[in-house]
C-alpha positions in Angstrom: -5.4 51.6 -34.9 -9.2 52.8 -35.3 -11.2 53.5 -32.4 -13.8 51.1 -31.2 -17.2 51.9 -31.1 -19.6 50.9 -27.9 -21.3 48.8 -29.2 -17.6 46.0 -30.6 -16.7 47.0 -27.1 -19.5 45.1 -25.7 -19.4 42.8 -28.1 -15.7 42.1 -26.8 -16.6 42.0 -23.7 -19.7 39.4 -24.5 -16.9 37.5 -26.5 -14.9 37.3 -23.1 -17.9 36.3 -21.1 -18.8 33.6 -23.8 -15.6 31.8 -23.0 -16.6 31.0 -19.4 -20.3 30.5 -19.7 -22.3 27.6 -21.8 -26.1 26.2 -21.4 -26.5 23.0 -20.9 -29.9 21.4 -20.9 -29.5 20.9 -17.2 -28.6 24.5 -16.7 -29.6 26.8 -19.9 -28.1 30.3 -20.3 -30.1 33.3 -19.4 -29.2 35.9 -22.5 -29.8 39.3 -21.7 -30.1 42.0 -24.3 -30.6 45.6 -23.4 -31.2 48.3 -26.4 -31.9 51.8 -25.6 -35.9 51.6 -25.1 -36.0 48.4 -24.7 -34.8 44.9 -23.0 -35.3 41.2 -23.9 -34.0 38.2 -22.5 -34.1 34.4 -23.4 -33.3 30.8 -22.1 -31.0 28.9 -24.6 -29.3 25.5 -24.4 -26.0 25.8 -25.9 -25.7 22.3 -26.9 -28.7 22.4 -29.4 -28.7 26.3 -30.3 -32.2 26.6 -29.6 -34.2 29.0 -27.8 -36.3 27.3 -24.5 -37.7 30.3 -23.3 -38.5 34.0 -24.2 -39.6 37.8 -23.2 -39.3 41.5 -24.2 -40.4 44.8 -23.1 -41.5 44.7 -27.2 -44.7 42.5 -26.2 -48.1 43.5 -26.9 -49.6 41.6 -23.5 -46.9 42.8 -21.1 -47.6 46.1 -21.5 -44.2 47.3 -19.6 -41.4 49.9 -21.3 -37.6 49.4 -21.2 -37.4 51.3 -17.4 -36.2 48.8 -14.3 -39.6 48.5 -13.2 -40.3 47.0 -16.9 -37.4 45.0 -16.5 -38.1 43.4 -13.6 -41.4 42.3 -15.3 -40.1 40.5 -18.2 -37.7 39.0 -15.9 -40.9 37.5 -14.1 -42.3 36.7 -17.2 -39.2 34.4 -18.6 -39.1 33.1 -15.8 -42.9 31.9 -15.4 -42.4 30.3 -19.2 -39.0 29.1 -17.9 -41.0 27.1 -15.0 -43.8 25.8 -17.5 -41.1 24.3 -19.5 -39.2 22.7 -16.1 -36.5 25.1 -16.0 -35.8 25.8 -12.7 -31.7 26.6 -12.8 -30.1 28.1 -15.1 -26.2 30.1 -15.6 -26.6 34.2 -15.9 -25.3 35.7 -19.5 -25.0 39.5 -18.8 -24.6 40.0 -22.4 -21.1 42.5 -22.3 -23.3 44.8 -20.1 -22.5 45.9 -16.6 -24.6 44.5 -14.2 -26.2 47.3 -12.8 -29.9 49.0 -13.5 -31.9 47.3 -16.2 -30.1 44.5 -16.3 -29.8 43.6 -12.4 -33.8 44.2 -12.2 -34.2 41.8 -14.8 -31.9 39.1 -12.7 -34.0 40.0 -9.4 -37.2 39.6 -11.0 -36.4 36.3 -12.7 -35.1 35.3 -9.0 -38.1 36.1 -7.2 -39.8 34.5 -9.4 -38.2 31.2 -9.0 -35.1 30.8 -11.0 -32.1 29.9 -9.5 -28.7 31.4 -10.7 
């Protein structure tokens, strides 16, 4: 049996999640992505496939890195689009990784700034 990688380990643990979670229109899916320099998130309805709401540490006008304290910014920012669009609910999609760090600071950013999961 060959030896998974990281990376089709969190892809199998996504996979898992995946079952369990869907966007609806009423309540999108927050996505989460974390690389090693960087994190981006975005707002999807499952139903449609398409992509409400965006943000990345990549972005020229944020001007944040891929630290918590950046992560907590782009979750402020997708969550500022996410209200100019009327989302104001939506269902948490930790993406396979642990909810800890980059990825919590994210989620409390997007919170205090006003979306509910």
């Amino acid at each position: 049996m060959p030896v998974k990688t990281r990376g089709e380990l969190r892809v199998a643990r996504h996979t898992r999640l995946r079952k369990k979670l869907e966007g609806t229109p009423a309540r999108p899916r927050l996505a989460v992505y974390r690389s090693l320099k960087h994190i981006s998130a975005q707002i999807i309805d499952d139903t449609t496939g398409t992509t409400l709401a965006a943000a990345s540490s990549i972005e020229k006008g944020l001007d944040t890195k891929g630290n918590a304290g950046g992560a907590k910014t782009v979750g402020a920012k997708l969550a500022e689009r996410a209200k100019a669009k009327g989302i104001s609910a939506v269902v948490f999609d930790r993406g396979g990784f642990r909810y800890h760090g980059r990825v919590a600071a994210l989620a409390e950013g997007a919170r205090e700034a006003g979306l509910e999961f």
